[in-house]
N, C-alpha and C positions, 0 to 999 in steps of 0.2 A: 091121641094122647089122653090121659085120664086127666085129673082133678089136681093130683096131688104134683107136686112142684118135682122136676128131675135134673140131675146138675151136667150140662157142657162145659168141660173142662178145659181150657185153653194153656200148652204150655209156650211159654216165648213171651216175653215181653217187648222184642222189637217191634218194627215198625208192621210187620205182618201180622204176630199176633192180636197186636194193639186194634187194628184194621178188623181181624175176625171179629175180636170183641163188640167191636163199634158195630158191625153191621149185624151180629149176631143180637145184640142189645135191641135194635132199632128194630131188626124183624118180628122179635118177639112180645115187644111193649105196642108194635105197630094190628099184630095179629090176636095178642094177649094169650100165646101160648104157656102151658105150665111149666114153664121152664127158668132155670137161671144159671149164670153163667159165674166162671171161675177163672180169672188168670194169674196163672202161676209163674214167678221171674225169682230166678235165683241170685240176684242184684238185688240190691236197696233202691238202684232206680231204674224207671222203663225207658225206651228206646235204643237200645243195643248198640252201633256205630252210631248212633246221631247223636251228636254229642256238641253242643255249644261253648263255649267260653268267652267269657268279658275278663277283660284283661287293660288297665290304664287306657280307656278310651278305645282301647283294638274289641274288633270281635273273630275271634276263631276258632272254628268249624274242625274237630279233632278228628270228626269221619268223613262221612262224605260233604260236599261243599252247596251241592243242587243237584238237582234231575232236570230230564231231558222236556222242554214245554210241548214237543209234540207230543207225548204219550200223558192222555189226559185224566189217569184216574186220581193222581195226586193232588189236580188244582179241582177236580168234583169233591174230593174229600176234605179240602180245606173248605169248599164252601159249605159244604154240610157241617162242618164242626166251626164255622162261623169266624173263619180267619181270612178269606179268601184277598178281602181289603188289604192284607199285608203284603201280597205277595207282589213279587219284582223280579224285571228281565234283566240280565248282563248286558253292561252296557259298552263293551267294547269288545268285539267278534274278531280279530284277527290276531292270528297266533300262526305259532312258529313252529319249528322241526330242526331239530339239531338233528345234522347229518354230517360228516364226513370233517367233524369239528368245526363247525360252523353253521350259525344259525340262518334258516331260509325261512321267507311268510309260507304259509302254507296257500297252495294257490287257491284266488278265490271261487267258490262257488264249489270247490270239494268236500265232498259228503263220506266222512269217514275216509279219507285218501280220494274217492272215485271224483274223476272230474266231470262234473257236468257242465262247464263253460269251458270251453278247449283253447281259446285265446291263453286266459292266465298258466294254462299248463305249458303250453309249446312255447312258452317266455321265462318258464321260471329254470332257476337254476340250481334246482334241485337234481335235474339229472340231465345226462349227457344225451346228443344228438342220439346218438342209439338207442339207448334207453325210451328215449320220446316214441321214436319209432315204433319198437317192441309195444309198448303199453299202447298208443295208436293201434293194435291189431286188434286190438279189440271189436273194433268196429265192423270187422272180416269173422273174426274167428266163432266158430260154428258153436252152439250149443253142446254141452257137456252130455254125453251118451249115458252115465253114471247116476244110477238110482239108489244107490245107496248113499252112508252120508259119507261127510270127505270131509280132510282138514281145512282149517281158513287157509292157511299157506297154499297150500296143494289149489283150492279153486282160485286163488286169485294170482300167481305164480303162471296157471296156466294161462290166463285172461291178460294179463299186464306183464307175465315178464318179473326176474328176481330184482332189479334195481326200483323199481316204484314201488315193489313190495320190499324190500328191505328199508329206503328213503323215508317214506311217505306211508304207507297202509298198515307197517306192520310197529310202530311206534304208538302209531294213532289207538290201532286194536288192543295193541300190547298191555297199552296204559288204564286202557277201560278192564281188561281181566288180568293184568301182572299175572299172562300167562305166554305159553309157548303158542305160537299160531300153526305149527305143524304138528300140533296135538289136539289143538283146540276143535270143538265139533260147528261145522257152517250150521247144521239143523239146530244147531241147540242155541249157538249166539246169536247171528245174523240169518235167520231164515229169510229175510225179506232181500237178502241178494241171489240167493238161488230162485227164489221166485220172478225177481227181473230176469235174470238170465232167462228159466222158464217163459217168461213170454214174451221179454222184446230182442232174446238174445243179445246184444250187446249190452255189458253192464250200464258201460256211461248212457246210453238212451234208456236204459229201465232206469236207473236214478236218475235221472235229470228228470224225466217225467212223473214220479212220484215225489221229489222234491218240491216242484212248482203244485200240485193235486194237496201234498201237504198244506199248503201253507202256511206252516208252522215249525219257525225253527228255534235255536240257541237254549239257552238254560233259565233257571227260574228259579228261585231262592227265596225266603221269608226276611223282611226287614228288620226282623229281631232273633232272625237266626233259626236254623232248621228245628232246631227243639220244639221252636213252636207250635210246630204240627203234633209232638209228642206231648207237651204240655195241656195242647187245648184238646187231644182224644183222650189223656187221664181225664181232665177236669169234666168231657163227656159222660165216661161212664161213673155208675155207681161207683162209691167207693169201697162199697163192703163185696164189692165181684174181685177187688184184686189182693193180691197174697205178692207183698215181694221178700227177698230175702229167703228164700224158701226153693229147694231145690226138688225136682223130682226123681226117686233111686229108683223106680221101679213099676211099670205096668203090666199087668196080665188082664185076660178078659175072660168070664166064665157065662156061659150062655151070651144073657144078652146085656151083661153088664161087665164094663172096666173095673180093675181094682185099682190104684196109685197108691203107692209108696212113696212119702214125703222123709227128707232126711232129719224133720223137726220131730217123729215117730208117730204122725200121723197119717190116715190111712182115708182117701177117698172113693167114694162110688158115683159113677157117670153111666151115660146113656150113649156118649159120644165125644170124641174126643181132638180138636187139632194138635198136631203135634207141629207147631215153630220154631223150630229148633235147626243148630247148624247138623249135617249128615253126620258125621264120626259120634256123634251122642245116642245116635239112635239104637245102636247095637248094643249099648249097657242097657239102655230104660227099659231098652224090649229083647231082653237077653234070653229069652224061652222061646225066641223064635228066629229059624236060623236064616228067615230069606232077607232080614235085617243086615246080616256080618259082612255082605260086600260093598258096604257103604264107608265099613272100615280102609278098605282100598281105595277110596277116591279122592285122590290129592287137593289137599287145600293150601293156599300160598300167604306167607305170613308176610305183611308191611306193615310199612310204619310213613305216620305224616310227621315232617317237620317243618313248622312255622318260625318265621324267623322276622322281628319287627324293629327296623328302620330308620332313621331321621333322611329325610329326601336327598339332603345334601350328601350322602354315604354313597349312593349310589351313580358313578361316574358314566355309566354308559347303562342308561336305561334304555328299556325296548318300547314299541308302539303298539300293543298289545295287549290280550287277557294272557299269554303265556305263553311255553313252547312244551312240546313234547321230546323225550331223545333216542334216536334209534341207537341197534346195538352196538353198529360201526364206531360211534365215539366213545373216547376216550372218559368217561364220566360215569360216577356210580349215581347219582339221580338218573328217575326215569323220566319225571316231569317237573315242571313247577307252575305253578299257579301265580299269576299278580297280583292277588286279592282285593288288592286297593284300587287297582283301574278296572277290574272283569266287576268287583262289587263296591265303590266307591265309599258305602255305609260304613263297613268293616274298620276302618282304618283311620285317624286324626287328621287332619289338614295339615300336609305339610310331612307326613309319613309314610312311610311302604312297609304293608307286610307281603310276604314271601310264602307260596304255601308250598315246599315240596316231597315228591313222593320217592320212596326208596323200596326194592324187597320186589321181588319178581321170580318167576319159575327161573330157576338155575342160579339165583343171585340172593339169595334169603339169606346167608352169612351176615350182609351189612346191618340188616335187621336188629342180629342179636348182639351187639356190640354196645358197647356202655353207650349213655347220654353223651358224654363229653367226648367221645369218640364219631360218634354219630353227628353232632353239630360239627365238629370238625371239617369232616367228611362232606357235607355237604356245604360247609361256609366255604371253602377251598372248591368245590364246584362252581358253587355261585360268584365269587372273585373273581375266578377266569370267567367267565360268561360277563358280568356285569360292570366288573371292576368297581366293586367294595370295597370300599377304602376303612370302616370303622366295623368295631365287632356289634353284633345284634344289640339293642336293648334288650330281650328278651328272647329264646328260644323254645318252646313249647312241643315236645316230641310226644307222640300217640301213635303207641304199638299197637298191630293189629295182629295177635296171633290165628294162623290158618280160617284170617277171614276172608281169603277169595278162591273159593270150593271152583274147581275147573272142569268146565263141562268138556270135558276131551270124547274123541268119536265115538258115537254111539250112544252117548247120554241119556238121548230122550230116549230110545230102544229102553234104557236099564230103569229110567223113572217109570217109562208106563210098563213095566213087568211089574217092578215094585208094585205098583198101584194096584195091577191087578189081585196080585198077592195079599196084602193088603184086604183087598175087596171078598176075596173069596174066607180069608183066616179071622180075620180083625175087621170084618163091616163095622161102621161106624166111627174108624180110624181115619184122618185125614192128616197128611203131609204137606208142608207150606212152608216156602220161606227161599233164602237165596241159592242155598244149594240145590234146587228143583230145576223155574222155571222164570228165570234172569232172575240178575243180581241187583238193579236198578229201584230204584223207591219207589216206581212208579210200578215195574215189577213184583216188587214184592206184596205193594197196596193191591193191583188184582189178584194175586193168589191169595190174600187174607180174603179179599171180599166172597171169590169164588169160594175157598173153605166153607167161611158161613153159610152160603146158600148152599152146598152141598152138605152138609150137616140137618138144616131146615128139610131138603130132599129127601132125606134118609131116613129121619123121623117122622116124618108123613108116610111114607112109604112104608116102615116097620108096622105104624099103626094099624094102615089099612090090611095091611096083610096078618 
């Protein structure tokens, strides 16, 4: 690289590109390359879904609520941005499943539905003598012949049988991608149960044994709320590296330089580029290039959270819980709901309950787009029959999420790594990141930011030498 200073351009201001930023900052103040860096967020503020709110002593979480503690590049990242002191584990692990209008614990020691302590399953009443049975064959049933990919429903349908996958695995899935599981891609979500399968054949003995190897489970949350991690990676970086408010119309590349098109009518030049951004945008910005437009076809599912907060005494039949999830079988337009005040005790006043639930699923997006006061309805009338609420909310707080859960259906990763290669061979120096890729998760999205950077640093090293 020469002398003279050259600009990496970052668009997204979520929690990925945020991520790029921070470690693309760190590699280059680390190595003292001539580089500096630009994030562009067409919001007034950064972190996309993560979103905090204080509200009369409540705290709520308008997007996601926490990530997952065994996937650790989130709690390296808060220690590096010097928050890590904040963080905290849920402190109440047992939750429910509404099934067949009626809520069951979910049995203990199941991982994602799979059971790996067989006692609580062949006791729970979640499914019938036969069902038990059928989902017991597992422990017989041979290895899947099929090397290509396959749907979640389709491998575990074959493994357990349609009643524990209806019950139990496909509520639990559903609710992590408010998607169809007979669309959904195993390679792309869950790789790590075709991998058990792969080598211990029997799911419940590959989870159970990677379970105990883990040793690390439940969720993990900041005590002054997820923003935190967004607040303390702005206050990392420089402040004159970010642009918000500011949208990008338009990239083309000419030899070995990007051009950007900003909607304010200004115009930048870069060396390299992440692009953070959700899929369906990609095909305007980089509208001159056609292996972009079938990203236009890749379904994303719009929700919405609705928090709903409480005096103790409202709630006549409270559960023992962090929450339940609901299969399709009931009668109920929620898909989940959250306790917030027993799963995160912080959250909530003494003496209070808030309610976090979620709505808006493949085939069920209608409830989505219905007014506020339709919407609280809708789910206060769920929640009554479940709880038996006697008093209306103090407060209601509803966070729409339009086509914010991109659906990796089969084949995904086949269509990302073409992309990429496309990409690589048209647009070197272009890099793709964020939840429509390669998981949707925070802790997900934080390794594809950090990956970005280092493959950006790869590529300008590489440009140089060569």
């Amino acid at each position: 690289m020469g002398s003279e200073k050259q600009k990496v351009v970052i668009i997204g201001g979520g929690i990925t590109g945020l991520t790029s930023a921070y470690y693309l900052q760190e590699i280059i103040k680390k190595e003292h390359l001539p580089l500096e860096i630009k994030l562009i967020e067409a919001n007034r503020r950064l972190g996309g879904k993560i979103q905090t709110l204080r509200r009369d002593g409540y705290m709520v979480e308008k997007g996601p609520d926490s990530f997952l503690a065994r996937k650790t590049s989130a709690v390296q990242l808060a220690e590096k941005v010097g928050i890590k002191n904040e963080l905290i584990r849920n402190t109440t692990r047992n939750s429910y499943v509404l099934a067949k209008n009626k809520l069951f614990s979910v049995p203990d020691g199941a991982v994602l539905g799979i059971p790996t302590n067989i006692k609580p399953f062949i006791f729970s009443g979640l499914f019938s003598v036969m069902g038990k049975l059928r989902a017991s064959a597992d422990l017989i049933i041979p290895r899947s012949k099929v090397q290509t990919d396959v749907s979640l429903g389709s491998f575990f349908r074959r493994r357990f049988g349609d009643e524990m996958v209806e019950n139990l695995i496909e509520p639990l899935l559903s609710g992590i991608y408010a998607g169809d599981i007979d669309q959904l891609s195993l390679r792309s979500t869950f790789p790590q149960f075709y991998e058990a399968e792969r080598k211990h054949r029997s799911l419940m003995i590959g989870t159970r044994k990677a379970s105990i190897n883990s040793g690390t489970e439940g969720f993990i949350t900041f005590k002054n709320g997820l923003e935190s991690l967004v607040t303390a990676l702005e206050n990392n970086l420089d402040s004159s590296s970010i642009l918000k408010g500011v949208r990008v119309e338009r990239i083309e590349k000419d030899r070995n330089e990007f051009y950007i098109e900003l909607n304010n009518g200004e115009r930048l030049n870069a060396v390299s580029v992440i692009a953070a951004l959700p899929h369906y945008l990609l095909p305007t910005i980089f509208s001159k290039y056609e292996f972009f437009r079938f990203l236009s076809n890749i379904p994303a599912t719009s929700v919405a959270t609705v928090s709903m907060a409480f005096s103790e005494q409202a709630v006549k039949k409270p559960i023992n819980g962090s929450g339940f999830v609901v299969s399709r079988n009931s009668d109920y337009s929620i898909n989940a709901c959250t306790l917030t005040h027993k799963k995160w005790p912080h959250t909530a006043p003494k003496g209070k309950v808030l309610l976090r639930s979620h709505i808006g699923r493949v085939g069920d997006e209608t409830v989505v787009g219905l007014s506020d006061t339709e919407i609280e309805q809708v789910v206060y009338e769920d929640l009554q029959k479940l709880l038996e609420i006697t008093e209306k909310p103090d407060f209601t707080i509803i966070s729409r999420w339009n086509k914010a859960m991109p659906q990796y259906t089969i084949g995904h990763k086949d269509r990302v790594d073409q992309l990429n290669e496309k990409i690589s061979r048209n647009l070197s120096g272009l890099f793709i990141a964020g939840s429509s890729f390669n998981g949707i998760g925070i802790p997900d999205c934080i390794d594809q930011g950090e990956r970005a950077a280092g493959d950006v640093i790869r590529y300008l090293k590489s440009f140089c030498e060569n």
